[in-house]
C-alpha positions as CSV (number, residue, x, y, z in Angstrom):
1,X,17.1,-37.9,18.7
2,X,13.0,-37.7,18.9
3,X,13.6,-34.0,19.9
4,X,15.8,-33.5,17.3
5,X,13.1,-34.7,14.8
6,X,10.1,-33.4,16.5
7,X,12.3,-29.9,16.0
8,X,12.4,-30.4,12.3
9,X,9.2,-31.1,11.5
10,X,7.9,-28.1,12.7
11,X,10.3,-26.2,10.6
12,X,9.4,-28.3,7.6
13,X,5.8,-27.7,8.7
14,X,6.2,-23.9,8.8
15,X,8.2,-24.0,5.4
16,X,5.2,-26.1,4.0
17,X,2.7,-23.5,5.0
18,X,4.4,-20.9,3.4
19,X,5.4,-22.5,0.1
20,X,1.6,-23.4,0.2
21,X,0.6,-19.6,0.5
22,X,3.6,-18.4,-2.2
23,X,2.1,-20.9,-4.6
24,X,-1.6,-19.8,-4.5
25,X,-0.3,-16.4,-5.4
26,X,2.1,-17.7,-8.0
27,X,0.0,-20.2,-9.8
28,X,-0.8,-18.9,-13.6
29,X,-4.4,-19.4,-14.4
30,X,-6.0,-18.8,-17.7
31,X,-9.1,-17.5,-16.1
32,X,-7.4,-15.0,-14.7
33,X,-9.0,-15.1,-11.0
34,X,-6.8,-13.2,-9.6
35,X,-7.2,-9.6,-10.0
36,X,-4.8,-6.6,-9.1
37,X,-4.9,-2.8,-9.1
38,X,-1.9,-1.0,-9.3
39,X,-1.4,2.9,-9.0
40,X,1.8,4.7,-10.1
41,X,3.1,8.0,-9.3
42,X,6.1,9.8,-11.0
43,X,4.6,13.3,-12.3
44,X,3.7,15.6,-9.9
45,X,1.6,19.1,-10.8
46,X,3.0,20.4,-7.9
47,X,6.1,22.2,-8.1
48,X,6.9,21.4,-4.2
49,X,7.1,17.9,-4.8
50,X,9.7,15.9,-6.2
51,X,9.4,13.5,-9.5
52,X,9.8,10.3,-9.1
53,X,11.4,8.7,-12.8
54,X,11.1,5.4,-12.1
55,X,7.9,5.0,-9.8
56,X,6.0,4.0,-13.2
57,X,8.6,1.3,-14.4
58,X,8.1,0.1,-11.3
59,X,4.9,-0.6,-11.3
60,X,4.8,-1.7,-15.3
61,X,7.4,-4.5,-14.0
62,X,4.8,-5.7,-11.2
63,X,2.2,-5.5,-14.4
64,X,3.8,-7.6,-16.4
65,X,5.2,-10.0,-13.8
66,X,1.3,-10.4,-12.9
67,X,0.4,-10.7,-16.1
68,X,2.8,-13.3,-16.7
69,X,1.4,-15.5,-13.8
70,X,-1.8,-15.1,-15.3
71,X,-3.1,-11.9,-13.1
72,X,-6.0,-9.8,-14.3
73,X,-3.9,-6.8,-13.7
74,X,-5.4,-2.7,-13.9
75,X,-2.7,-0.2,-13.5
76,X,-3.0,4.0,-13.4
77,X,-0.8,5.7,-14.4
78,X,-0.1,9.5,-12.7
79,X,-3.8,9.5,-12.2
80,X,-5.5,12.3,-9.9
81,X,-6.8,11.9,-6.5
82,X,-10.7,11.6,-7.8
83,X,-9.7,9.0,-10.7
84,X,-7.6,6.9,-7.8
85,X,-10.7,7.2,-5.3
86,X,-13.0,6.0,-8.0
87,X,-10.9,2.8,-9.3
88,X,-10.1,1.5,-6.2
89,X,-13.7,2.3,-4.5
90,X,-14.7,0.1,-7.2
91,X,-12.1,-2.5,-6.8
92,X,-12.9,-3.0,-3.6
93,X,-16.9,-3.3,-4.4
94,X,-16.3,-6.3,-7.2
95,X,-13.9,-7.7,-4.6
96,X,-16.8,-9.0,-3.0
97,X,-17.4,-11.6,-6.0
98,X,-14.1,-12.6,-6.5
99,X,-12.9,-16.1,-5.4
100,X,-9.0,-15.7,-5.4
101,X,-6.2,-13.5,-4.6
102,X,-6.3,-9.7,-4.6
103,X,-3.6,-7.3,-4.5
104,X,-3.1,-3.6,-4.4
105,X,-0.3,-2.2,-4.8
106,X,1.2,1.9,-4.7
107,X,4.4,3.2,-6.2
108,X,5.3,6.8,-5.6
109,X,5.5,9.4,-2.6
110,X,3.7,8.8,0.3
111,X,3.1,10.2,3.9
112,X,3.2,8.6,7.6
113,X,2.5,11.3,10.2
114,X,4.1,10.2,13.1
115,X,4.4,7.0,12.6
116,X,0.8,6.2,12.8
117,X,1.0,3.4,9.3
118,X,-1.6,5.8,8.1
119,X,-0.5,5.6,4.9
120,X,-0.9,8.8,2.9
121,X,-0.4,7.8,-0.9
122,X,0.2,11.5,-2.6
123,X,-1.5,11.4,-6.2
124,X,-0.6,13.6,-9.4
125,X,-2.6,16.4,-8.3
126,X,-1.9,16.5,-4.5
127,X,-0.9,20.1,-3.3
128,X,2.0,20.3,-0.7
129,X,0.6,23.7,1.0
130,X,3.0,26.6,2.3
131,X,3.8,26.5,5.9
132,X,1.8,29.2,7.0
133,X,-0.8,26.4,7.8
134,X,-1.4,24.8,11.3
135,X,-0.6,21.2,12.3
136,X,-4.5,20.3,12.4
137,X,-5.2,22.1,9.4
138,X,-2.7,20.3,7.2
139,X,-3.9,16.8,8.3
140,X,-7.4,17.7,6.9
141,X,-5.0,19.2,3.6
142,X,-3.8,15.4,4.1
143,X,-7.2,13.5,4.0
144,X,-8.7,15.6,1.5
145,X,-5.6,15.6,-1.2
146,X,-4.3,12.0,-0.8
147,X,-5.6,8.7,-0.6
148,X,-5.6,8.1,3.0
149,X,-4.9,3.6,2.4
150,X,-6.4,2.4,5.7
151,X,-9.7,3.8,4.9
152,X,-9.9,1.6,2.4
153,X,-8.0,-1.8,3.4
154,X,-10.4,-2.6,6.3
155,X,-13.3,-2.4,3.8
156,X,-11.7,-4.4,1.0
157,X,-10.7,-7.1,3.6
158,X,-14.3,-7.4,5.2
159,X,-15.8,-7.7,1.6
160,X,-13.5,-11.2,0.9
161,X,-15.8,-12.9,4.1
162,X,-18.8,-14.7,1.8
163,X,-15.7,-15.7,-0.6
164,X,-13.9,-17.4,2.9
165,X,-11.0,-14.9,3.3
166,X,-8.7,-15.8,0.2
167,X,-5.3,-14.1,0.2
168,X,-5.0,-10.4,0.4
169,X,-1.9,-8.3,-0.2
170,X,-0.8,-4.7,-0.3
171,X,2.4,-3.4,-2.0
172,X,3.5,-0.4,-0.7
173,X,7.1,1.1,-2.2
174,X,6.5,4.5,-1.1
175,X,8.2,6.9,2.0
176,X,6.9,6.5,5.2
177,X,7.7,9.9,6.6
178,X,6.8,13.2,6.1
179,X,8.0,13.6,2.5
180,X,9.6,17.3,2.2
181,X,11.3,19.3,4.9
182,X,8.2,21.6,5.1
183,X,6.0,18.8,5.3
184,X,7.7,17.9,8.5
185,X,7.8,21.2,9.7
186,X,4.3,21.4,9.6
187,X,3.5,18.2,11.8
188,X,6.1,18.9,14.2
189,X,4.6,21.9,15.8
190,X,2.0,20.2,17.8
191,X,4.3,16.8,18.1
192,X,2.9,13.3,18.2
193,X,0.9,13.7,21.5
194,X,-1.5,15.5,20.4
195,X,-2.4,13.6,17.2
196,X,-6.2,13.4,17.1
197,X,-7.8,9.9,17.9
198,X,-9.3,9.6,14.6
199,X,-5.9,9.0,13.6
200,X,-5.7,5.8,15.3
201,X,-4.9,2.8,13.4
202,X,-8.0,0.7,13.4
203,X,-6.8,-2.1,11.4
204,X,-5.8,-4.7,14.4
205,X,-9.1,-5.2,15.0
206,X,-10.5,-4.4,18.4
207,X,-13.4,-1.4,19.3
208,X,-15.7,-3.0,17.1
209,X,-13.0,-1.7,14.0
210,X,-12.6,-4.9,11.7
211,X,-9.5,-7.4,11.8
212,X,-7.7,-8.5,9.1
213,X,-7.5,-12.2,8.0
214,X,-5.4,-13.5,5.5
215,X,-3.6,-10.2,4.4
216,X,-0.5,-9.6,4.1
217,X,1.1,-5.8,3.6
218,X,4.8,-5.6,2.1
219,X,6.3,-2.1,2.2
220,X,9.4,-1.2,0.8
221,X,11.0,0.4,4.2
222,X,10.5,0.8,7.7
223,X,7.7,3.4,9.3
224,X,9.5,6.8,9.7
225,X,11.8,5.8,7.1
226,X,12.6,6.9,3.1
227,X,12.2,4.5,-0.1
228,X,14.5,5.1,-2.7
229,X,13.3,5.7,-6.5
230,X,17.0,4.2,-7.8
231,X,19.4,5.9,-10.6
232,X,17.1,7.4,-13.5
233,X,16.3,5.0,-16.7
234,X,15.6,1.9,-14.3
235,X,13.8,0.9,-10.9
236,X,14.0,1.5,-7.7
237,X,16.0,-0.5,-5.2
238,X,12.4,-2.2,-4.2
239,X,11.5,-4.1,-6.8
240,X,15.0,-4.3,-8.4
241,X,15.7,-6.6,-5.9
């Protein structure tokens, strides 16, 4: 049956396309043009938030499976918010001369208010203030004490046009809710309404705000939802899979 057929060969077509893109990632190289930055989270210097044993085997696993596919790979390790800014401010600047695949990738806690996919990525020295603060007055505790992802993943996309757009992923095995019970406490008194408009995603494109080509964001669960650090001594359910 020529429909029957016709059917197929899109399937095979899609399949192709895909397979084509897993490759290019997958392919080892021994000049190492493919470069990654990875940032794990499992000691926290505040005593509000929770450790997380097995956010930093996580992301030696993803290390070394990089490595082994012949990935230039940079992982930190329980760094603070100023050494995090730093590394990836600068991973996204020599992005602009690299030729291949990028990926970025964040194990630990992080924060979605409201559902936004602003991505909040809580670093060791991230303070979880007492409640006594107002809604509006936490988000700025939230910009200026975490690394706020979608300030940066715009940028780092833009800078691959004079290379032609090659691949671009983000790994995100992190919570995407409000982390503690007091955390969500906080946001809920003014309710998602009245979020300001800066907190609107701008990564679709659209207002002049950039679009992203060729990327690709996996996260470990669904907005609003919890990721799971898995039974001490081994890895989370994520990338145990």
């Amino acid at each position: 049956d020529p429909k029957e057929h016709e059917a197929l060969a899109a399937i095979l077509r899609q399949g192709e396309q895909c397979t084509t893109f897993v490759r290019s990632l997958a392919a080892a190289e021994a000049t190492k043009s493919r470069h990654a930055l990875i940032i794990a989270v499992g000691e926290y210097r505040s005593g509000s938030i929770t450790r997380l044993p097995n956010a930093v085997k996580d992301g030696m696993l993803l290390k070394d499976t990089l490595e082994a596919l012949g990935w230039d790979v940079e992982i930190l390790v329980n760094p603070t918010r100023a050494v995090a800014r730093k590394r990836l401010l600068d991973f996204v600047r020599m992005s602009e001369e690299w030729r291949d695949a990028v990926l970025f990738a964040y194990f630990g806690h992080g924060i979605e208010p409201w559902g936004t996919q602003q991505n909040f990525l809580v670093m060791h020295d991230t303070e979880i203030p007492d409640q006594g603060l107002s809604s509006s007055a936490f988000q700025k505790v939230l910009e200026d004490g975490c690394i706020n992802l979608f300030k940066y993943m715009p940028t780092l996309n833009v800078s691959r046009e004079e290379a032609g757009y090659p691949p671009t992923i983000s790994i995100l095995d992190c919570c995407r809710n409000h982390l503690e019970a007091r955390v969500r406490s906080l946001l809920q008194s003014e309710g998602p309404r009245n979020i300001p408009t800066t907190y609107t995603p701008t990564y679709r494109g659209g207002d002049g705000s950039p679009e992203f080509k060729n990327l690709i964001t996996i996260y470990s669960t669904t907005s609003g939802n919890t990721a799971g650090d898995g039974p001490p001594g081994g890895n989370g359910p994520f990338m145990a899979s």
